[in-house]
N, C-alpha and C positions, 0 to 999 in steps of 0.2 A: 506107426510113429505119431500119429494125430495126438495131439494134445498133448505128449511127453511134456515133462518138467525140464528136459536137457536140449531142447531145441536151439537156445542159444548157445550151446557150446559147438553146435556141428558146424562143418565146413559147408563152405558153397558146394561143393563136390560131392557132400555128404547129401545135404537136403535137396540136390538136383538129381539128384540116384532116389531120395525118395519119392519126388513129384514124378521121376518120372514110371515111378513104378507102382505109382497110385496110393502109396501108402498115405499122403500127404498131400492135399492140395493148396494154391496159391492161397485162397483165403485164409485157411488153418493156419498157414505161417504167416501169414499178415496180421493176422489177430491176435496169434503169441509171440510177435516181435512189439508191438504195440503194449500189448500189455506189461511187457518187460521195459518200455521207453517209462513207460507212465509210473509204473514201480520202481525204478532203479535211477532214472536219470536225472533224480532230483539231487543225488548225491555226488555224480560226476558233472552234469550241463553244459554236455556234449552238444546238446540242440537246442538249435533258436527257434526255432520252428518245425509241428508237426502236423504233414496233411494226411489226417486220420481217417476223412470223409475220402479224401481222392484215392488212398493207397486202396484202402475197400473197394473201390469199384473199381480200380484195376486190376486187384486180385479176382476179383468176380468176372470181369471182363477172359482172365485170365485164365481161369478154374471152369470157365463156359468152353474154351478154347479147346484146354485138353478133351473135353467131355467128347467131342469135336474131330477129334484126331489129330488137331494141331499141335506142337509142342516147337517151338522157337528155336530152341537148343538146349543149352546147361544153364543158361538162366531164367528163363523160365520162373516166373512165379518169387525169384528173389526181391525180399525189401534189401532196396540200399540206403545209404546216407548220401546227401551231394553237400561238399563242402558249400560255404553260402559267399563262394567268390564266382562260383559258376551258373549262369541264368538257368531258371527254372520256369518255364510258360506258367504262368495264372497263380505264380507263387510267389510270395514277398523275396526277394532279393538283395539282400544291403551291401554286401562286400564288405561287412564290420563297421560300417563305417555310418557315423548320426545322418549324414549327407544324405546318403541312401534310403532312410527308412520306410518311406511309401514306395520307392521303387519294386512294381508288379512289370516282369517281362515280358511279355508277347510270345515267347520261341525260348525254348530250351538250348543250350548251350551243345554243341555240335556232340561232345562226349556225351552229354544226357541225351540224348537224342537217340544215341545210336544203343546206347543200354537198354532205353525204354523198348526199342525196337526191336533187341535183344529179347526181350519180354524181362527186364527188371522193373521193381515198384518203388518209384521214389516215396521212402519212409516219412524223410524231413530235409530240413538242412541242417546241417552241423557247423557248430560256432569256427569262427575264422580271428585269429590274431586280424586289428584295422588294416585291412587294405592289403592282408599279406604280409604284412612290414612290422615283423616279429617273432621272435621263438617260443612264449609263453603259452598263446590263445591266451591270455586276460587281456578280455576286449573292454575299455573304457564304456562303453556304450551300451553293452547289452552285457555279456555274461562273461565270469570266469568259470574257466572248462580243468578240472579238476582228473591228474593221475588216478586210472581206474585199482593201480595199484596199489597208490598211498595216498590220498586225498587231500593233504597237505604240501601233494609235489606239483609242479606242472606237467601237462601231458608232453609239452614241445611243439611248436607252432614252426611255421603258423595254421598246417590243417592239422591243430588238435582235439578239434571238435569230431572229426572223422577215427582218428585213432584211438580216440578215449570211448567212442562208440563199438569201433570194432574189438579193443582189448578189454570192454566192459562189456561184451557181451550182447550190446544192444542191438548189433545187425553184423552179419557177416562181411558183409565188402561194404566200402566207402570210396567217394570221388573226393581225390585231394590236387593240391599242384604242389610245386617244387620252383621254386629261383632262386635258393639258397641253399635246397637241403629241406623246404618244409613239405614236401611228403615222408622224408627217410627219418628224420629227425624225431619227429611225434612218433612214427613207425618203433625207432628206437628204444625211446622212453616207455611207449605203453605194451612191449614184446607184438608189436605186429612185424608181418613182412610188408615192406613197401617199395612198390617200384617207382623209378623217375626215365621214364623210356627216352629213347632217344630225342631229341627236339626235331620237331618235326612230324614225327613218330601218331601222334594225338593231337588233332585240331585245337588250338587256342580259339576257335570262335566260339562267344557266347562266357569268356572267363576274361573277367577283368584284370586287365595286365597291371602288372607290377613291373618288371623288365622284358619285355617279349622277346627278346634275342636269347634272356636264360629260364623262361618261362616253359615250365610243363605240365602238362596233367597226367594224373596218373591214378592208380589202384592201391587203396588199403585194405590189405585182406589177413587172414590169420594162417596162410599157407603160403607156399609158390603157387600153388598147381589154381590156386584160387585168384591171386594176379595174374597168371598166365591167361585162365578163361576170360578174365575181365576184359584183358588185352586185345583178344581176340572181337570182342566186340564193339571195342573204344576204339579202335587202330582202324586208320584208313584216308586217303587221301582226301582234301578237300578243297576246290580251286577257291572259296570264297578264301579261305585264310591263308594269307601271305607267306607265313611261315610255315607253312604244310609242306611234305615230301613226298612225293610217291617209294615206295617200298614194295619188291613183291610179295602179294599173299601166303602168308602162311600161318599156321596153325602151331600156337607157343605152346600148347601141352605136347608134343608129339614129341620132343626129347626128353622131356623131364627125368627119367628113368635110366636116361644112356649114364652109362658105366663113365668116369672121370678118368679110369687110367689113359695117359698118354697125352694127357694135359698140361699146358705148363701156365701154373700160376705165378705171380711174382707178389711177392711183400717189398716193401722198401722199409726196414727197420730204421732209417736213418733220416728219415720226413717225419716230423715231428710237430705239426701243426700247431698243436698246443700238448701241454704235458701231458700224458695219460696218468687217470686214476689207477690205482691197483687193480681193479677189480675188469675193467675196458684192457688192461695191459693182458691180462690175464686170459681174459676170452679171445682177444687177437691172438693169441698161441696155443690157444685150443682149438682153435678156427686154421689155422695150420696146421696142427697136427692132425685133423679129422681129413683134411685133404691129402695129405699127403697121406695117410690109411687108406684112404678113396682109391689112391693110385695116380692121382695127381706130383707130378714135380714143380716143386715147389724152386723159384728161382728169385735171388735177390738183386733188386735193381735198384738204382738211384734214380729220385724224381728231382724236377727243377727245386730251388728251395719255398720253400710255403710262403715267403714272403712275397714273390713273383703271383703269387698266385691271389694272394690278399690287395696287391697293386692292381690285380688287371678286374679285381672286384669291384674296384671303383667306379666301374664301368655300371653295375647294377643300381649300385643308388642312383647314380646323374640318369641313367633311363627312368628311373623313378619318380627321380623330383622334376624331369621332362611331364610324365604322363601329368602329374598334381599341380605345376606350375601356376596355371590360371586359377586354378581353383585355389591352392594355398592361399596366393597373395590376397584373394578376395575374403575368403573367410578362416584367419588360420586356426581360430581359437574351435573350428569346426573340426579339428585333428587332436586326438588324443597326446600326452606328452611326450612320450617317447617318438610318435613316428611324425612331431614337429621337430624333435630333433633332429633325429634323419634327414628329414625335408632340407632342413638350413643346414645342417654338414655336405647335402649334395649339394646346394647352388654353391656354396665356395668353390667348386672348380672350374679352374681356367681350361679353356682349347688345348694348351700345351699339356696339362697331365692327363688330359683323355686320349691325347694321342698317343703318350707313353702306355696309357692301359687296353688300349686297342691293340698299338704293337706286341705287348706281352701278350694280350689273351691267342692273339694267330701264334705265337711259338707257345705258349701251355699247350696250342691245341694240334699243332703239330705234330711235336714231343711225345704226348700221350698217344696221338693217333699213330707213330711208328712203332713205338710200344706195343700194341694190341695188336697192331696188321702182322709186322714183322720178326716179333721177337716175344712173346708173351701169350696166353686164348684169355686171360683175364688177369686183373687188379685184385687182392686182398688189402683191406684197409679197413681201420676202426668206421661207426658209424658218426659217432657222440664220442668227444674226448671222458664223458664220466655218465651216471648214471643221473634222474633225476634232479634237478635242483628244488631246492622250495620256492613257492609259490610267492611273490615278492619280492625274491633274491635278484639283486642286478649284478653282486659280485659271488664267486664262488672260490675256494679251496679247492684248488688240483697241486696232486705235489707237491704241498707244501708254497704254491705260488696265489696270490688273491689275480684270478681272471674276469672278465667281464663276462657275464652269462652266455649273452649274445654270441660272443669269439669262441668260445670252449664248445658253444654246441653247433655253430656252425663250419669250425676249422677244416673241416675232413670235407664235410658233403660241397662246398663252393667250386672245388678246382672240377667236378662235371658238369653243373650248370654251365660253367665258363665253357668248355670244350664239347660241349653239348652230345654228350657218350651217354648209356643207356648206365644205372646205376642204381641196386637193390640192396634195401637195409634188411639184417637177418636176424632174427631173435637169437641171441649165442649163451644165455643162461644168465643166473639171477648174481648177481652180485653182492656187496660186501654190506650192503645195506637192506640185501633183499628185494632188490631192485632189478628190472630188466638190463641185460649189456645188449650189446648189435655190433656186426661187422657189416661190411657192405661189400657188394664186388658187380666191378667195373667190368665192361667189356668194349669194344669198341662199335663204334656208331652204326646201328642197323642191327645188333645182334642181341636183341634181347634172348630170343629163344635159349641162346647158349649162358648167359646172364642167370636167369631163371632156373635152367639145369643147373647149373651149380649150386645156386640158391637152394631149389629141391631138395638135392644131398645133403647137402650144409646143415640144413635144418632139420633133416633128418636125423644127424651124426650128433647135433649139437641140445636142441631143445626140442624136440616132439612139440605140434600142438596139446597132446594128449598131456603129456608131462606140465605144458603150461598152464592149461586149467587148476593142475594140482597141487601147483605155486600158489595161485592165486588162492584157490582154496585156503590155502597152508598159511602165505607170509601177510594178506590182503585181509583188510573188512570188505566182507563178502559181499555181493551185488546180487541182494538174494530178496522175491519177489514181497 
C-alpha cells in the first residue's frame, strides 16, 4: 500500500490494518497526508496551521516503535487534525480569535493528549469559527474554510476546519467540540460522521470553553467504526476537569455489527425545529425506512416544543458572554462582528429569564432522559434543517421561509447539548443540489456504544464511505494532487 495514490480515501481502520500489517508505515502515511495538505488545502483552508517538521518525527518516532514490536493500538501512526480551540504543547493556539495569536501552550489539551498516546500524529490544526461562536468557520482573523464539496458553500462551524479536512480528504480523523451542534453540524454539510459524546464523556481540559455546561469534544471521522476508535482513546475520566464523569470502561467498536432487530427507535414527525428542505425531509424517511429494514421498530413520539428548547438555549450564550466578559468590555473591537453581536445579545439578560432557561433546560432533560431509559433505545432526527448554505449567506430559503442561517443549521443539534445525551450526525445521501444531507441519533447519556451501532448500520444502509468518494468524484471539483 506504500505510496498509493488513494491513501486519502481509506478509513482509520483501513490504514491501521495496514501499519499494522506492515504494508505501511507511520512515516509513509505522514508524508502522503502532508503532501495532500500542501496540494489540496489551498483550495478548501481547512488549516491554520501545519507542524510538518513535528508530525515527521513523530512518525519516525513511531515507525521506530513498530520496528520494535510496539504497536499502540488502532491508531497508531495516524495523522489527525486538532480543531485550533483545543491546546496543542509547542504549537501556536488561537481559538480563532486575533486576541490569541502568539498564544504557544505548554500541554496539550487532555483529548490531544490521550490520542497522542494513542500513538496519533498531530497533522495541524484546523480553522475554528472565533471562539466557537459560529456556524460558518469564516473566521475574521485568519481564514475562510471552504465546503470540500462545493467551494462556494460553507463547510458549518464552528469545527469546519476539521470536517472540511476529513470530507476533503486531507486526514482521516479530526478533533472537534460541539455547544451547539458544531461537531454534527460541519459533520453534516461536508458527509462526515460525527460524534458529540455524552458531556462529561471527554475531558474539557485544555479546550477553550465556550459554554462548559454544553460543551464537548469529540471525533470527525469518515466512518462510525472510525469515531468509535477515536473514542476509545479520547474517553476517560479526569479529576483536573470539573466537568468530567467516570463511566465504565469499555470498548465502542465491540457492537458495531450487532443486528438492530428488537430495537425501538422513535421519530417525532411533529417537532419541527425549523422547516425542512426537500431534500433533509427526504433523507429523514430514508433513514427510517433503512431501519425499520434493519429490524428496528420504529415508534412515534412527541417531543416538548422546539421553542422550549430555543428558551432554555439562552442559557448558552449568557455562559458565553460570562466567559468573554472582561475581556469584551476591554477590547471589543478585538471580536469579529458577528460574535460582538452575540456578546451584546447575552448581556441583555436579566436573573429572572436565566432562571426560566435553567428550569426549562432540567425538564428538556428530564423529558428526553425518560425517553431513552424508559420508552425508546434511541432518537431519529434530521441533523441540519438543509444542505449547505453559501458562504456569506446570513439568511437562507427553507420552504419557501427566509431563516437566519445560524437557526436553520443549529435547530435540531441544540436540544443535546442542553441535556447533555450522546448524539451522532450521519451522512444520509447527496441531495437536491448535490450536496451532502445527515440524520443524527440520540441515545441516552452514557451510551455511545449503542449510538454508534446504529450509526454503523445507518451508514451502511444509507451512504457507504465507498459510494461517498464517488459523489465526490461525480458532483465536486476534485481535490486531486
Amino acid at each position: 500500500m506504500a505510496g498509493g495514490d488513494d491513501l486519502h480515501r481509506k478509513s482509520v481502520a483501513e490504514l491501521s490494518a495496514a501499519i499494522a500489517a506492515g504494508a505501511l508505515s507511520p512515516r509513509e502515511l505522514t508524508d502522503a497526508a502532508l503532501a495532500r495538505v500542501a496540494a489540496a488545502d489551498d483550495r478548501v483552508q481547512a488549516f491554520v496551521a501545519v507542524c510538518a517538521d513535528e508530525a515527521r518525527g513523530d512518525a519516525d518516532c513511531l515507525t521506530e516503535e513498530l520496528v520494535h514490536g510496539r504497536r499502540r493500538g488502532p491508531l497508531h501512526g495516524i495523522p489527525i487534525a486538532v480543531k485550533d480551540l483545543c491546546d496543542t504543547a509547542g504549537l501556536r493556539t488561537t481559538y480563532g480569535s486575533s486576541l490569541f495569536r502568539e498564544n504557544v501552550p505548554a500541554a496539550d489539551a487532555e483529548p490531544v493528549r490521550r490520542l497522542r498516546a494513542a500513538g496519533a500524529i498531530v497533522l495541524g490544526k484546523s480553522n475554528t469559527h472565533e471562539f466557537a461562536c459560529g456556524v460558518s468557520t469564516s473566521n475574521p482573523h485568519y481564514l475562510t474554510t471552504h465546503n470540500p464539496w462545493r467551494h462556494d458553500r460553507i463547510p458549518g462551524g464552528s469545527s469546519g476546519g476539521s470536517a472540511a479536512a476529513v470530507g476533503g480528504g486531507l486526514v482521516a480523523l479530526a478533533v472537534g467540540s460541539d455547544t451547539g451542534g458544531s461537531i454534527r453540524i460541519p459533520s453534516a454539510l461536508c458527509g462526515c460522521v460525527g460524534l458529540k459524546p455524552t458531556h462529561g464523556r471527554v475531558s474539557l481540559r485544555g479546550t477553550y470553553p465556550m459554554a462548559a455546561s454544553c460543551d464537548h469534544v469529540g471525533p470527525i471521522a469518515r466512518t462510525a467504526r472510525d469515531c468509535a476508535l477515536a473514542l476509545n482513546a479520547m474517553a476517560g475520566f479526569d479529576p483536573e476537569d470539573p466537568w468530567s464523569r467516570r463511566f465504565p470502561a469499555e470498548d465502542f467498536t465491540r457492537d458495531l455489527d450487532r443486528p438492530l432487530r428488537g430495537r425501538r427507535i422513535a421519530v417525532a414527525p411533529e417537532f419541527r425545529a425549523a422547516p425542512l428542505a426537500r431534500a433533509v425531509d427526504a433523507a429523514l424517511t430514508r433513514a427510517r425506512d433503512a431501519l425499520a429494514a434493519l429490524g428496528a421498530e420504529i415508534v412515534r413520539v412527541e417531543l416538548p416544543p422546539p421553542d422550549d428548547a430555543f428558551l432554555a438555549a439562552n442559557l448558552i450564550w449568557v455562559e458565553t458572554y460570562a466567559q468573554h466578559a472582561h475581556q469584551f468590555a476591554a477590547q471589543p473591537d478585538a471580536y469579529g462582528a458577528d460574535v460582538r453581536a452575540l456578546l451584546e445579545f447575552a448581556k441583555s439578560f436579566d436573573t429572572a429569564a436565566l432562571v426560566r432557561s435553567q428550569h426549562m433546560r432540567e425538564r428538556l432533560t428530564q423529558t428526553l432522559s425518560l425517553l431513552l431509559t424508559d420508552r425508546v433505545d434511541a432518537l431519529l432526527m434530521p441533523t441540519t434543517a438543509l444542505e449547505a448554505p453559501r458562504i456569506g449567506a446570513e439568511y437562507v430559503d427553507v420552504a419557501g421561509q427566509q431563516m437566519p442561517v445560524t437557526l436553520v443549521l443549529a435547530a435540531y443539534t441544540l436540544l443535546f447539548n442542553l441535556t447533555r445525551v450522546p448524539a451522532v450526525a450521519v451522512p444520509a445521501g447527496l441531495g437536491d443540489e448535490g450536496l451532502p444531507t445527515s440524520v443524527q441519533i440520540a441515545t441516552a447519556a452514557g451510551r455511545e456504544a449503542l449510538a454508534l451501532n446504529i450509526a454503523h448500520q445507518l451508514e451502511q444502509a444509507l451512504w457507504p464511505v465507498a459510494q461517498r468518494w464517488r459523489d465526490l468524484d461525480r458532483v465536486a471539483a476534485p481535490l486531486r494532487p
